[in-house]
One Martini backbone bead per residue (centre of mass of N, CA, C, O) as a GRO file, in nm:
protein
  461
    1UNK     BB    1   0.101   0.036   0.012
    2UNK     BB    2   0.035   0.348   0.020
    3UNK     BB    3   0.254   0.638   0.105
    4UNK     BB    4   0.170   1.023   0.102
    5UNK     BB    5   0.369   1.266   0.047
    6UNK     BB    6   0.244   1.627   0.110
    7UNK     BB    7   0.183   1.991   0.085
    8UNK     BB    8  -0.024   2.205   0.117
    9UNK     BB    9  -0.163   2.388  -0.117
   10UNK     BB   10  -0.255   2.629   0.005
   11UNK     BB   11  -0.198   2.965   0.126
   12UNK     BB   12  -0.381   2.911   0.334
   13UNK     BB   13  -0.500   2.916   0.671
   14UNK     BB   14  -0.748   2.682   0.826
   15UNK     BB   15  -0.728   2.614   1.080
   16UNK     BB   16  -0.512   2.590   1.323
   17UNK     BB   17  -0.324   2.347   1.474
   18UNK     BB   18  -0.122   2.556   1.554
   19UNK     BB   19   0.138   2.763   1.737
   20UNK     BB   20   0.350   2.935   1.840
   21UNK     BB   21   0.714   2.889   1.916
   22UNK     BB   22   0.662   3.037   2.222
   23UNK     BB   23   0.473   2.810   2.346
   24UNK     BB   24   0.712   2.623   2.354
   25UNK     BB   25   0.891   2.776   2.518
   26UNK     BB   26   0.723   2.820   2.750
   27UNK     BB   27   0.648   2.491   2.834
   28UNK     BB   28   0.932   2.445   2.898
   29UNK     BB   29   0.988   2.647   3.131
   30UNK     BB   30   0.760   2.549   3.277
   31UNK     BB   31   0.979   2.294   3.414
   32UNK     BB   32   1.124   2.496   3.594
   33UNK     BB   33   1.251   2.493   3.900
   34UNK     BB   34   1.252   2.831   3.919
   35UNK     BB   35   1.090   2.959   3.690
   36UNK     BB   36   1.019   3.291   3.460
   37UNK     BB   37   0.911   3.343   3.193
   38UNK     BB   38   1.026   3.595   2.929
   39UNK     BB   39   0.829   3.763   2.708
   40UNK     BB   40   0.903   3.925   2.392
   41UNK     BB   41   0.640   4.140   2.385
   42UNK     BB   42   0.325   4.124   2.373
   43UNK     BB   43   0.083   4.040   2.609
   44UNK     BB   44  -0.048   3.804   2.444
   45UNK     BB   45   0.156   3.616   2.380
   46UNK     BB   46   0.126   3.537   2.717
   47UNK     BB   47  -0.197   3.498   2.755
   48UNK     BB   48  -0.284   3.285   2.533
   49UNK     BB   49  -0.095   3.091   2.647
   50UNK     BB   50  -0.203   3.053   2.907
   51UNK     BB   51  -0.491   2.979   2.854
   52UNK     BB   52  -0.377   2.681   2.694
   53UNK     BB   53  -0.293   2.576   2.976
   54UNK     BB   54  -0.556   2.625   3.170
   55UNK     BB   55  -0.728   2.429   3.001
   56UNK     BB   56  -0.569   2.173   3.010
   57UNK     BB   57  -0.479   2.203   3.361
   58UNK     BB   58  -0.655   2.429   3.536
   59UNK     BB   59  -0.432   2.600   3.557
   60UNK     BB   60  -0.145   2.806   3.696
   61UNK     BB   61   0.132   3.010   3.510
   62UNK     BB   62   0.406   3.169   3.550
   63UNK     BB   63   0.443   3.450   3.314
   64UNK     BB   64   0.556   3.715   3.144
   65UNK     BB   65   0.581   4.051   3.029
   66UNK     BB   66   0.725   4.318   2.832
   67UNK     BB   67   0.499   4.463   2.734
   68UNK     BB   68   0.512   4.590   2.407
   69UNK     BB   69   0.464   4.867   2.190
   70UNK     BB   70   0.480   5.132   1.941
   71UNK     BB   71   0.772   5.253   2.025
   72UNK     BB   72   0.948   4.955   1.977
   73UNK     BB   73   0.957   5.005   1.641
   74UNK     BB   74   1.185   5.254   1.680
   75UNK     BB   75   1.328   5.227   1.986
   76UNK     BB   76   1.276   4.953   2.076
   77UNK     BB   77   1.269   4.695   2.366
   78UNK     BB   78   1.512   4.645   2.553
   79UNK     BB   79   1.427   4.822   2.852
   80UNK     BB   80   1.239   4.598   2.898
   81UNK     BB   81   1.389   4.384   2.967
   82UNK     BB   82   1.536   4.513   3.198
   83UNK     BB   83   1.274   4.578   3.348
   84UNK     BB   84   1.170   4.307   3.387
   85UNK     BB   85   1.450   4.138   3.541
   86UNK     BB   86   1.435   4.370   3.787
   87UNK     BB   87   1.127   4.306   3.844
   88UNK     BB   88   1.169   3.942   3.933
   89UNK     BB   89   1.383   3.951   4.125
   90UNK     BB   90   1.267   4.161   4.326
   91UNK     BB   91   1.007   4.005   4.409
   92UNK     BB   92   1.182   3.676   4.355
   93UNK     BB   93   1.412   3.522   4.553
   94UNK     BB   94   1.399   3.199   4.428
   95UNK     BB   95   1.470   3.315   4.136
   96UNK     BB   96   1.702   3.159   3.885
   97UNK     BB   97   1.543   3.180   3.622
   98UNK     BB   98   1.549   3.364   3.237
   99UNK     BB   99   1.356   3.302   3.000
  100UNK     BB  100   1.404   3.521   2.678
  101UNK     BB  101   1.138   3.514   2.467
  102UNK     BB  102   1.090   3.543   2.158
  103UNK     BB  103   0.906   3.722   1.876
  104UNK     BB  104   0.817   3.865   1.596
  105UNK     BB  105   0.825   4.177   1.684
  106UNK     BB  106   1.154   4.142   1.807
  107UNK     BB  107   1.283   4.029   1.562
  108UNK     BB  108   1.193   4.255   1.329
  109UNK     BB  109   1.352   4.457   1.464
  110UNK     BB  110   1.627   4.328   1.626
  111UNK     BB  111   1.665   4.245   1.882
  112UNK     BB  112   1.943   4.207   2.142
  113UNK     BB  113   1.945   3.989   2.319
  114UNK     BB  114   2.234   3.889   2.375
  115UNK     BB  115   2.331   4.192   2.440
  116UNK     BB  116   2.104   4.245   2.682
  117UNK     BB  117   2.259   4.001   2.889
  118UNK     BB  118   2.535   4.055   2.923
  119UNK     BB  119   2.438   4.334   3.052
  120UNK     BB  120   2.249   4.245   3.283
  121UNK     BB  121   2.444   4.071   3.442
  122UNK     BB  122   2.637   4.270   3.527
  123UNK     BB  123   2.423   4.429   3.705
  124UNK     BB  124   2.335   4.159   3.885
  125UNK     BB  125   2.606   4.163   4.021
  126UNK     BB  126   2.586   4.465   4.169
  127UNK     BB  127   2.264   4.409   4.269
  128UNK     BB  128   2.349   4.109   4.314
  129UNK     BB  129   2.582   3.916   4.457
  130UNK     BB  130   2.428   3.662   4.623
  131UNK     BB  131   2.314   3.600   4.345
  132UNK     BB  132   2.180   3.362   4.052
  133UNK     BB  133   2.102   3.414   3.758
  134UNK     BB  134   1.977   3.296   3.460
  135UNK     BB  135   2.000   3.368   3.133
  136UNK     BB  136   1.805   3.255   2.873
  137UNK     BB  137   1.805   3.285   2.500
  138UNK     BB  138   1.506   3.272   2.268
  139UNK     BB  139   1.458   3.212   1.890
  140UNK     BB  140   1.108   3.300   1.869
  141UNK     BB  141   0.957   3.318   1.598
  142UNK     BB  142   0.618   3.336   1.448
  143UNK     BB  143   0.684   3.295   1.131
  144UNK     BB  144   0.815   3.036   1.242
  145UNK     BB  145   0.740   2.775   1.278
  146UNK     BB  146   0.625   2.617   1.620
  147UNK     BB  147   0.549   2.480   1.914
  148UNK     BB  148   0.762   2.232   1.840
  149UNK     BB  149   1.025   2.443   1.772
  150UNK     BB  150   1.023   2.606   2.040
  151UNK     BB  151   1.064   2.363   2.214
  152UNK     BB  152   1.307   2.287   2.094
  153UNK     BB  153   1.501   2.532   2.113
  154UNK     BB  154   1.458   2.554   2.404
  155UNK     BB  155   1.624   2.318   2.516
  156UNK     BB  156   1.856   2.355   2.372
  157UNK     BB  157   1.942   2.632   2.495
  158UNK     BB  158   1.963   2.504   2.792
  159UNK     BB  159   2.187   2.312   2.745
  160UNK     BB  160   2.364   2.510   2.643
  161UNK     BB  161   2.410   2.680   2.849
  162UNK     BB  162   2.403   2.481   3.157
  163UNK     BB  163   2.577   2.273   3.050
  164UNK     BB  164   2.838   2.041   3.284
  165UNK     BB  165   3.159   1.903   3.302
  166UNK     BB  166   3.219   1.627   3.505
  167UNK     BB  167   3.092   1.389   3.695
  168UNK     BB  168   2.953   1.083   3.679
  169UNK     BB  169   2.636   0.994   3.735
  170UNK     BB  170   2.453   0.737   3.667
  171UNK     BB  171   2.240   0.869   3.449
  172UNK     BB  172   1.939   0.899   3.257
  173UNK     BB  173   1.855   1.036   3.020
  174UNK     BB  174   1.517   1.241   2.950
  175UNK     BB  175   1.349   1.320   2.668
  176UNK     BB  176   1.016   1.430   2.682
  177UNK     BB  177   0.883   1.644   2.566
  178UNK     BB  178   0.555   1.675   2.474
  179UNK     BB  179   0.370   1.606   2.773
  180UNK     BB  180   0.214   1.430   3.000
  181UNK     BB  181   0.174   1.387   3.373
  182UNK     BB  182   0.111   1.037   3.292
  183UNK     BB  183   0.336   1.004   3.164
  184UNK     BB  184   0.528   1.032   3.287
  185UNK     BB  185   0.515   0.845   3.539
  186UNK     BB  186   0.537   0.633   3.370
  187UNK     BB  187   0.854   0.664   3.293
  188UNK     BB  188   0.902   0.605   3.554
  189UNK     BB  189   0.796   0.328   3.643
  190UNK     BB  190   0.992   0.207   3.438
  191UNK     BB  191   1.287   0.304   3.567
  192UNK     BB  192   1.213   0.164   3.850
  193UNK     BB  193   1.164  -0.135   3.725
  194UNK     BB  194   1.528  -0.087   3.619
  195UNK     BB  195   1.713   0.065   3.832
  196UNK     BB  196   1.693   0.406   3.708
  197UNK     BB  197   1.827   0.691   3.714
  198UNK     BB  198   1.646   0.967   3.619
  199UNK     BB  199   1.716   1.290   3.390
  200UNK     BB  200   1.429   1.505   3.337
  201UNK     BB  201   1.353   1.650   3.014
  202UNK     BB  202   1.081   1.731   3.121
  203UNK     BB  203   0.925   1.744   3.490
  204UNK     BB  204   0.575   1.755   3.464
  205UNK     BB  205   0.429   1.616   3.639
  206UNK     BB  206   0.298   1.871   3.890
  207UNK     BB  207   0.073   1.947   3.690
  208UNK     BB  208  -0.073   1.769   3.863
  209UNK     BB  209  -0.167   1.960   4.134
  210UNK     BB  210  -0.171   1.973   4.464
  211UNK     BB  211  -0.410   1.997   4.755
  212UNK     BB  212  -0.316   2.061   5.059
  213UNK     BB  213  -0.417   2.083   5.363
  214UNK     BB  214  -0.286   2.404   5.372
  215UNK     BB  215  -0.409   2.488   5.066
  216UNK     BB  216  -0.161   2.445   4.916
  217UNK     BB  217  -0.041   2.496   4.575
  218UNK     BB  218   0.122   2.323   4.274
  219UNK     BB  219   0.260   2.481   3.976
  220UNK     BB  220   0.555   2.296   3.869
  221UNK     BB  221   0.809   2.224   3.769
  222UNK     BB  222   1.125   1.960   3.878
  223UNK     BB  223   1.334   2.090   3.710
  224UNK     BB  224   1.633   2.170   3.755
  225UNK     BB  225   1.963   2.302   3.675
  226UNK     BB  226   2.157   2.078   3.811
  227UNK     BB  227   2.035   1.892   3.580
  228UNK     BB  228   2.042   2.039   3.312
  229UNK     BB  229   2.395   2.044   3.358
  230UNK     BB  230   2.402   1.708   3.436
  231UNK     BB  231   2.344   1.598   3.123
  232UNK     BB  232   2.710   1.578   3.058
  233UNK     BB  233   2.733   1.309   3.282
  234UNK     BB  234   2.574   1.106   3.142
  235UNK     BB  235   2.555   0.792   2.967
  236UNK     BB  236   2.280   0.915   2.849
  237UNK     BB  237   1.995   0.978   2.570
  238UNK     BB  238   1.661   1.003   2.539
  239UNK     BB  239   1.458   1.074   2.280
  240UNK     BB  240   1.097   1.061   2.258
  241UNK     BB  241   1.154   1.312   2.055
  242UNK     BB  242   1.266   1.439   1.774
  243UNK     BB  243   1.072   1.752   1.770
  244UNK     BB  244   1.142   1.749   2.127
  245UNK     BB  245   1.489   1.758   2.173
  246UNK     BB  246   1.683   1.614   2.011
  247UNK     BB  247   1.876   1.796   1.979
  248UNK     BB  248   1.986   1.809   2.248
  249UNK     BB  249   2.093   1.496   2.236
  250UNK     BB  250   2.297   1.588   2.012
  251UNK     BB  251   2.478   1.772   2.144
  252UNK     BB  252   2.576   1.605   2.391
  253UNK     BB  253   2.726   1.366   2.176
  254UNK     BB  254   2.928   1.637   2.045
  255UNK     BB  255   3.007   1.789   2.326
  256UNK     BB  256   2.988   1.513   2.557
  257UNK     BB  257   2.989   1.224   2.500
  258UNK     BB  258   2.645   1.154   2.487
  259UNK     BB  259   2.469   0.918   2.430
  260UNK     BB  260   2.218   0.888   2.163
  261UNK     BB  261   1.869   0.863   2.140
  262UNK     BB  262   1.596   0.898   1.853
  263UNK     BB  263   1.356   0.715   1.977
  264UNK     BB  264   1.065   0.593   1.967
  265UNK     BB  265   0.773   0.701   2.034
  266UNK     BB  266   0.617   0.515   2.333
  267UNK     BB  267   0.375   0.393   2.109
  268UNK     BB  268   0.327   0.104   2.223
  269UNK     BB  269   0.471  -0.183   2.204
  270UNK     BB  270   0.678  -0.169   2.020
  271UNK     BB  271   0.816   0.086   2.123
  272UNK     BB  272   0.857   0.016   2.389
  273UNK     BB  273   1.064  -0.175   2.341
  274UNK     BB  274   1.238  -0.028   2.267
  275UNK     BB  275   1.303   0.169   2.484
  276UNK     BB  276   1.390  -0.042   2.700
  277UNK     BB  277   1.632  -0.145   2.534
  278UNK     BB  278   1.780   0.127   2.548
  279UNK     BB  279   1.819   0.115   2.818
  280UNK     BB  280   1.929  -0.129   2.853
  281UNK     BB  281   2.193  -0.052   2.681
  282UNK     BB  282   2.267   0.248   2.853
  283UNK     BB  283   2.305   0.056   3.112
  284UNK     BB  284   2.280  -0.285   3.206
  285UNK     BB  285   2.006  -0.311   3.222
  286UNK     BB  286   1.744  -0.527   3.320
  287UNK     BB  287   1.439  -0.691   3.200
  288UNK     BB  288   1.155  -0.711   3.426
  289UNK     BB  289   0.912  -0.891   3.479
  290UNK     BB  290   0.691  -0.651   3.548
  291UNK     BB  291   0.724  -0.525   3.233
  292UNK     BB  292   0.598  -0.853   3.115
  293UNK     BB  293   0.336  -0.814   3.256
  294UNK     BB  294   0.241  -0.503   3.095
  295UNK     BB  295   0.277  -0.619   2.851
  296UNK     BB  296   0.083  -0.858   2.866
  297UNK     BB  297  -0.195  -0.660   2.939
  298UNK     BB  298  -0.170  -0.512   2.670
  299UNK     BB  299  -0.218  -0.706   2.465
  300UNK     BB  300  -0.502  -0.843   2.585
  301UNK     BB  301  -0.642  -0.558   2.535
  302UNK     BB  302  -0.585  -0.568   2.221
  303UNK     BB  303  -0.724  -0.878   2.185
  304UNK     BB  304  -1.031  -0.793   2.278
  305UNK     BB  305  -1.078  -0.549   2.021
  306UNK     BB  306  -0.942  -0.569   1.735
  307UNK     BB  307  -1.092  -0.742   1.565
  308UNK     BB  308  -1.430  -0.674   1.690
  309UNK     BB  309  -1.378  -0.376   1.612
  310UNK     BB  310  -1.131  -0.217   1.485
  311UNK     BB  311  -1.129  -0.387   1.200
  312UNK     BB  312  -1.126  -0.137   0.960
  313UNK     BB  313  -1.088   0.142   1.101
  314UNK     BB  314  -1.099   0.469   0.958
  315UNK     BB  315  -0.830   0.698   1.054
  316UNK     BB  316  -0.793   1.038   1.159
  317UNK     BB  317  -0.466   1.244   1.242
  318UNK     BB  318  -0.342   1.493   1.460
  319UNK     BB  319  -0.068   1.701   1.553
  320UNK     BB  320   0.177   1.620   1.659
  321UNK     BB  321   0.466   1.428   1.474
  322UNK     BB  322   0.529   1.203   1.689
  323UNK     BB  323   0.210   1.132   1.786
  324UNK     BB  324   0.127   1.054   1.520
  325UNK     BB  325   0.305   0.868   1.427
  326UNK     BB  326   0.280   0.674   1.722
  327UNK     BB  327  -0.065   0.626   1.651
  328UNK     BB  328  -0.037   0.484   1.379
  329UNK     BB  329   0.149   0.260   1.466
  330UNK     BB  330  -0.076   0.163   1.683
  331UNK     BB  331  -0.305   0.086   1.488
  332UNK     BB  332  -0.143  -0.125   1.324
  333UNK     BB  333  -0.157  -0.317   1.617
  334UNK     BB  334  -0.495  -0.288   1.614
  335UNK     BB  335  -0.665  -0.256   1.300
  336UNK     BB  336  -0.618  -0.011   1.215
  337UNK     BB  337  -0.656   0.278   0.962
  338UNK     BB  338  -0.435   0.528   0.862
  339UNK     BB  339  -0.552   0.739   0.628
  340UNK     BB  340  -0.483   1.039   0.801
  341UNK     BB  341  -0.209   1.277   0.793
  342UNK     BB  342  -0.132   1.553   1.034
  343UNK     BB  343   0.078   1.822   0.983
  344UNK     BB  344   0.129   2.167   1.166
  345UNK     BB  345   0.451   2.230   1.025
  346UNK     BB  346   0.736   2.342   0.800
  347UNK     BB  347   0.876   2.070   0.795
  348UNK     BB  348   1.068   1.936   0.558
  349UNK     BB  349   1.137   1.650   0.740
  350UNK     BB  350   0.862   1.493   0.744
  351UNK     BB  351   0.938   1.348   0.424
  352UNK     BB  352   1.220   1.202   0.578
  353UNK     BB  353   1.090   1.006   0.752
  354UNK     BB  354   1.098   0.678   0.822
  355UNK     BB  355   0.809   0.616   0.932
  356UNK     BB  356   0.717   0.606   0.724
  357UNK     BB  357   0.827   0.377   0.554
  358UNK     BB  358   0.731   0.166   0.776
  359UNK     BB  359   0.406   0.227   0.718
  360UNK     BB  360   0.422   0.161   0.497
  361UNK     BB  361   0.525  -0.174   0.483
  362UNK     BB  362   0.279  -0.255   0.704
  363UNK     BB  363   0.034  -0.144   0.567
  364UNK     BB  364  -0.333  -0.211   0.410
  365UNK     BB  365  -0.325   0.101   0.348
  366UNK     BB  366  -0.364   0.396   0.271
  367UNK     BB  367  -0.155   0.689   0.297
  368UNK     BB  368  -0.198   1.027   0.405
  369UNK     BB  369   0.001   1.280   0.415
  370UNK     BB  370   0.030   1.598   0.561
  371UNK     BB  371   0.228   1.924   0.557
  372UNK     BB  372   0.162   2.225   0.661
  373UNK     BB  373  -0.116   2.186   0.803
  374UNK     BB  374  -0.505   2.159   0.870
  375UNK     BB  375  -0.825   2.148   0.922
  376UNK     BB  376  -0.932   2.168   0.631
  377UNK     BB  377  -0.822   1.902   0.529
  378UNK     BB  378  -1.013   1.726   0.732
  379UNK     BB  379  -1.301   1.873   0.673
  380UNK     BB  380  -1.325   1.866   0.358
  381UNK     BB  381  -1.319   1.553   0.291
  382UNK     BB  382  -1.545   1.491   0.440
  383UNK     BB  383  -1.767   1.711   0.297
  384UNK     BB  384  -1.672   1.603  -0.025
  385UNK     BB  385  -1.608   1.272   0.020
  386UNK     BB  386  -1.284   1.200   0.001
  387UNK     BB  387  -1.322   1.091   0.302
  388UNK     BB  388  -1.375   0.835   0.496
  389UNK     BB  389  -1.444   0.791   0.892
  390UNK     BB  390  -1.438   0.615   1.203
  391UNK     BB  391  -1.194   0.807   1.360
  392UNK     BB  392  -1.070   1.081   1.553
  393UNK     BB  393  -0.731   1.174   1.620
  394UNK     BB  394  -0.709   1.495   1.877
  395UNK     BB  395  -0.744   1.782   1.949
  396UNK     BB  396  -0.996   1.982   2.049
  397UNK     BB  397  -0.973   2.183   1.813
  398UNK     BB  398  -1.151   1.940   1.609
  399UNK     BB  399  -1.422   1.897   1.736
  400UNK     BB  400  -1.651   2.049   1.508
  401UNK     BB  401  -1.582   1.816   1.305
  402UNK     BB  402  -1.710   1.571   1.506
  403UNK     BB  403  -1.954   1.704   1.500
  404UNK     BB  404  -2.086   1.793   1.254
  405UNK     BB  405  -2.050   1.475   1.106
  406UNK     BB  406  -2.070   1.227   1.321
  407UNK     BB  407  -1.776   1.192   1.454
  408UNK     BB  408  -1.576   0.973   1.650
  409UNK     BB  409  -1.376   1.084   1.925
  410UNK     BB  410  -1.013   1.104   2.042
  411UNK     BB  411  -0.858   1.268   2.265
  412UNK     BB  412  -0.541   1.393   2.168
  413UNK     BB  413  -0.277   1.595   2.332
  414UNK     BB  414  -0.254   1.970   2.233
  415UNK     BB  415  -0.530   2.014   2.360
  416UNK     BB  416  -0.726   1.956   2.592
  417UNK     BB  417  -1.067   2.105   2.727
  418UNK     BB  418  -1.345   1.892   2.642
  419UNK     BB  419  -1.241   1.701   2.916
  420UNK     BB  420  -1.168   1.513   3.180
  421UNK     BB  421  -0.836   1.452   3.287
  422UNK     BB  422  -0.634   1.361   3.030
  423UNK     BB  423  -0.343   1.444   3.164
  424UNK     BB  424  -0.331   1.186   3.358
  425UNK     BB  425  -0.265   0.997   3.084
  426UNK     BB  426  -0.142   0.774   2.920
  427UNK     BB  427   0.015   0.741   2.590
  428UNK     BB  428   0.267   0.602   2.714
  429UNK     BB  429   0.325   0.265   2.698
  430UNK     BB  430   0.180  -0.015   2.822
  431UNK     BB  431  -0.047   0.154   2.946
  432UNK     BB  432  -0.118   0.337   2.725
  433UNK     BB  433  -0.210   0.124   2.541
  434UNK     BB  434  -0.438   0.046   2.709
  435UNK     BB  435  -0.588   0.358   2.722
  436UNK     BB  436  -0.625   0.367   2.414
  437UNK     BB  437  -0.786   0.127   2.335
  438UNK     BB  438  -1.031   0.196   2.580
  439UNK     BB  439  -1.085   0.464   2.472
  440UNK     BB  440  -1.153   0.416   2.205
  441UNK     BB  441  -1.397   0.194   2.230
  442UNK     BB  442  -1.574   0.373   2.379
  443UNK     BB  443  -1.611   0.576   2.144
  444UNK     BB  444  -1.743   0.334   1.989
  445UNK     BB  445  -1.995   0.228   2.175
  446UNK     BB  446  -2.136   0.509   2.219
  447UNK     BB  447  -2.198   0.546   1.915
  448UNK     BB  448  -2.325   0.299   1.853
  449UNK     BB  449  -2.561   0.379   2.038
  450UNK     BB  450  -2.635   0.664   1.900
  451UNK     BB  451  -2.730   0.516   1.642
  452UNK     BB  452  -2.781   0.209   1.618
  453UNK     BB  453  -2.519   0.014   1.596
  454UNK     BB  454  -2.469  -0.293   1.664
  455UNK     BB  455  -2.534  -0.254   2.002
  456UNK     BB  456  -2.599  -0.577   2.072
  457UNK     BB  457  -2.281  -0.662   2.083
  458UNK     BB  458  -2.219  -0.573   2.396
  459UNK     BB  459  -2.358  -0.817   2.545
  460UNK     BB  460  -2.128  -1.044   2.398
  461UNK     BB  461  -1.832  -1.030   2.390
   0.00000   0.00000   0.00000
């Protein structure tokens, strides 16, 4: 079967996957603790990006804003930032760190982020010599690349501001990519029983924040800087995600010999036994009967469902580059049909991952890849009749397009936020690959209900 790459056609864009590449590098820095990063730029920058977190995760993040003028495109808006980071340091006393993430307009300009860092420095050395505060900047204009390479940026720049050469550690790093806390969960609990300590760049486990006795609540990430200046002393490091952390665990390699291993992303069994094997490879630690339970559990759940449900629906996916593809991957191991994928920005390395080559290989149905895709080429598809699809696996941004059309939606990814707690929930690893196939499961089961399409067959299954 043929699987088909090309980028979209149209010249504008309707309905769009991803948001701008700022909004990358915020999620990146909030999994920093002691960390408030600084938005070089209009308010909204900062302001509608908070909004998609707190849609997301319910809660609430601390991202600062230079939030700069009409008068900034004429005179500059460097005072703005330096005005930032005086008016954080003094505010916040155990703030240690302060990304200072570009946007379209300050980019426009001109503004010498580097060389306003270089000054600012010097200052706080002046105003506060008991402090380190370290200043990392991120250059992420909004006119090109999206979400996912502001992410891949942002970790980036603190690997290289940060990383430093020392005593080896016995740690396993993981670039976690853009993930939920759920997922960190699963990826610790398989760390811990392979008995290995793991450097997670970065550790978003406690965005699910809990409430505690004295009412005080926390939500921020709690990858500290000492971890992430030690990710240069790792056995090795593994990215999850090769569009979301992959060139960070790149350059750790190039300079200073810490094995790399890009992927993949550990969605389904067959990628996870691979994730696990690389563990096992670059520790020395053997793989324990525990996680051959759990490999075993997610088995018998996808063959519970795939021959008498799943065989031969098919599925379009949409989303990050990496989970659509890792999604896809799952589809084929339990009988579902990947007929159409969509990724949504302009990153021309799209059309040469190995990854297609591998699902054209694999797959039983044509797939159709689309980059630097929108939400209209599968809208436009449904509505012309030029594809018919039994559900949509993406984040709620597409809700609209399976209510109008009366297919069921499986939500995955970033933002969902017309479902509740999904981001408790893993879909990476073998708990991940359960609780996808089961959840895929009842929103056809609800559907068949729905529709009264042979729900008869529920009684007896």
């Amino acid at each position: 079967m043929a699987c088909t790459v090309k980028q979209r056609e149209r010249a504008g864009i309707i309905n769009p996957m991803y948001t701008c590449q700022p909004a990358g590098a915020q999620y990146a820095s909030i999994a920093i603790k002691d960390c408030i990063p600084l938005v070089h730029g209009g308010q909204g920058c900062c302001m509608f990006v908070r909004l998609l977190f707190a849609q997301h995760f319910k809660e609430n993040f601390d991202i600062a804003s230079s939030s700069i003028h009409e008068s900034a495109a004429v005179f500059g808006g460097l005072p703005r930032v330096e005005e930032g980071v005086d008016s954080l340091v003094k505010r916040y006393p155990n703030l240690r760190i302060i990304p200072i993430i570009t946007t379209c307009s300050t980019e426009t300009i001109g503004d010498d982020i580097d060389g306003v860092v270089t000054k600012i420095n010097r200052q706080l050395k002046k105003d506060f010599p008991d402090r380190k505060v370290y200043l990392v900047p991120m250059h992420t204009p909004s006119y090109s690349g999206s979400q996912v390479s502001g992410y891949n940026v942002a970790i980036q720049a603190l690997i290289s501001t940060l990383a430093k050469k020392g005593q080896p550690n016995g740690k396993l790093n993981i670039f976690t990519g853009w993930i939920n806390p759920g997922d960190v969960t699963e990826i610790k609990h398989i760390l811990k029983e392979m008995d290995v300590v793991g450097n997670l760049v970065m550790d978003t486990e406690s965005f699910d924040s809990p409430t505690m006795p004295d009412k005080s609540s926390f939500t921020h990430g709690t990858t500290t800087i000492e971890e992430i200046a030690d990710t240069a002393n790792s056995l090795g490091s593994i990215a999850l995600s090769k569009y979301e952390g992959g060139s960070a665990a790149q350059f750790l390699q190039e300079e200073f010999d810490v094995p790399a291993v890009i992927g993949p992303t550990p969605i389904g069994i067959a990628n996870t036994d691979t994730f696990i094997k690389n563990i096992s490879k670059l520790t020395d630690k053997k793989v324990p009967d525990s996680l051959a339970i759990d490999r075993g559990k997610a088995i018998d759940a996808l063959a519970d469902l795939a021959h008498m449900f799943f065989a031969d629906k098919k599925v379009a996916i949409y989303g990050h580059p990496d989970l659509v593809l890792g999604l896809a991957q799952f589809c084929l191991e339990c009988e579902l049909k990947p007929v159409l994928l969509l990724l949504g920005d302009d990153n021309t390395a799209y059309a040469k991952d190995p990854r297609l080559a591998e699902l054209e290989k694999k797959a039983d149905c044509d797939i159709e890849v689309i980059w630097n895709s929108d939400l209209w080429e599968l809208e436009s598809r449904i509505k012309n009749k030029e594809l018919e699809v039994d559900l949509i696996m993406g984040h709620s941004k597409g809700r609209f397009i399976a209510i109008d059309h009366n297919i069921p939606m499986v939500r995955v990814g970033f933002p969902t936020f017309d479902r509740a707690g999904l981001y408790r929930h893993p879909v990476i690893g073998y708990n991940g690959a359960i609780w996808l196939a089961e959840m895929i499961a009842n929103t056809l089961f609800a559907d068949m209900e729905y529709k009264h399409n042979k729900e008869y067959i529920l009684n007896v299954w």
